[in-house]
N, C-alpha and C positions, 0 to 999 in steps of 0.2 A: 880219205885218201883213196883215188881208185885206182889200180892197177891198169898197165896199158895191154892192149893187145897185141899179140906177139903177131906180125906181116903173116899170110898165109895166103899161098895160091889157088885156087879150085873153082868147083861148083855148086849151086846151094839149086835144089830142084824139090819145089812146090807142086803137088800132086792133089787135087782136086778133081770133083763129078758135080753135074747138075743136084740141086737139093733134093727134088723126087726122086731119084735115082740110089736111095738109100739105101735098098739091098747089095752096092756095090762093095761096104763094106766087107762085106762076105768075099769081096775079091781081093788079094792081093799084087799091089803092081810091081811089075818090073823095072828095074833102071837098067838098063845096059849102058855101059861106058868102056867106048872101047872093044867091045866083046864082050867084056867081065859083065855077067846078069848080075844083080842085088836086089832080092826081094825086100820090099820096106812097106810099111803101111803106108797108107795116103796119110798127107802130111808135107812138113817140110824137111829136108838131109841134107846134110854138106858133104860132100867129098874133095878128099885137099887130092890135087892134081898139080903135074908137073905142066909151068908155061909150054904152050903149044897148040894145036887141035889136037881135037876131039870130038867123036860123033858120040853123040848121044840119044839114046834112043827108050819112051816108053810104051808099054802094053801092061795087058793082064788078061788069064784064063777066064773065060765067060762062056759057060755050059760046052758047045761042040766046039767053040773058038780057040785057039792057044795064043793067039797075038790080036787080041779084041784091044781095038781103040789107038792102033798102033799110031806114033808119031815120030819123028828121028828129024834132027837139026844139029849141026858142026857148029861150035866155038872154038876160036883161039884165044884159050886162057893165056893173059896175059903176068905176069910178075906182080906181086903183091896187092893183087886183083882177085874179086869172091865176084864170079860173073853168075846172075840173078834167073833160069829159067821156070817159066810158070807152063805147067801140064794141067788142062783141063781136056773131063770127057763128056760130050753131050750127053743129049738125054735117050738118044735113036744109039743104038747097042752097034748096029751096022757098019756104021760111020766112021771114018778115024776121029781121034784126040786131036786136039789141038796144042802146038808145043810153041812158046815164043822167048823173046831174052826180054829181060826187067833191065833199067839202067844199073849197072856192075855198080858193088861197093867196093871203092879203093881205099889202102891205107895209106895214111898220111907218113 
């Protein structure tokens, strides 16, 4: 017998780097949401948000840089909706990250 999942609104942001690029671990990224920064490791986080927009925005500190790889994209979370965005960062340190939306997981 399994238990259901209790509706919840937010965001779920997957935070990824090129595979060579494995000194990046030594960096931790930024989420901004909102304003609010939340350092997290690379990986993936939810955060339960009120329906609405939202800008959201990644980076991380990389030697003289304080906003290396930076990327920023707007959602309207919508009600009983976990909207999906995936954060990757090249392999060139220069360059911004790349941020996009996954198809949102609704609940029934």
């Amino acid at each position: 017998m399994s238990a259901q999942q209790q509706p919840w609104s937010g965001i779920q942001v997957e935070t990824s780097f090129f595979p060579l690029s494995f000194f990046l671990y030594a960096c931790t990224p930024r989420i901004v949401i909102d304003g609010e920064v939340m350092l997290r490791p690379w990986g993936t986080h939810s955060f339960q948000l009120a329906p609405g927009m939202h800008n959201v925005q990644v980076y991380f500190h990389y030697l003289f840089m304080s906003t290396c790889g930076m990327a920023q994209t707007n959602v309207v979370v919508q009600p009983n909706c976990v909207h999906r965005l995936k954060y990757e960062m090249g392999i060139i340190m220069f360059l911004p990250g790349s941020i996009r939306e996954l198809p949102p997981f609704r609940f029934q």
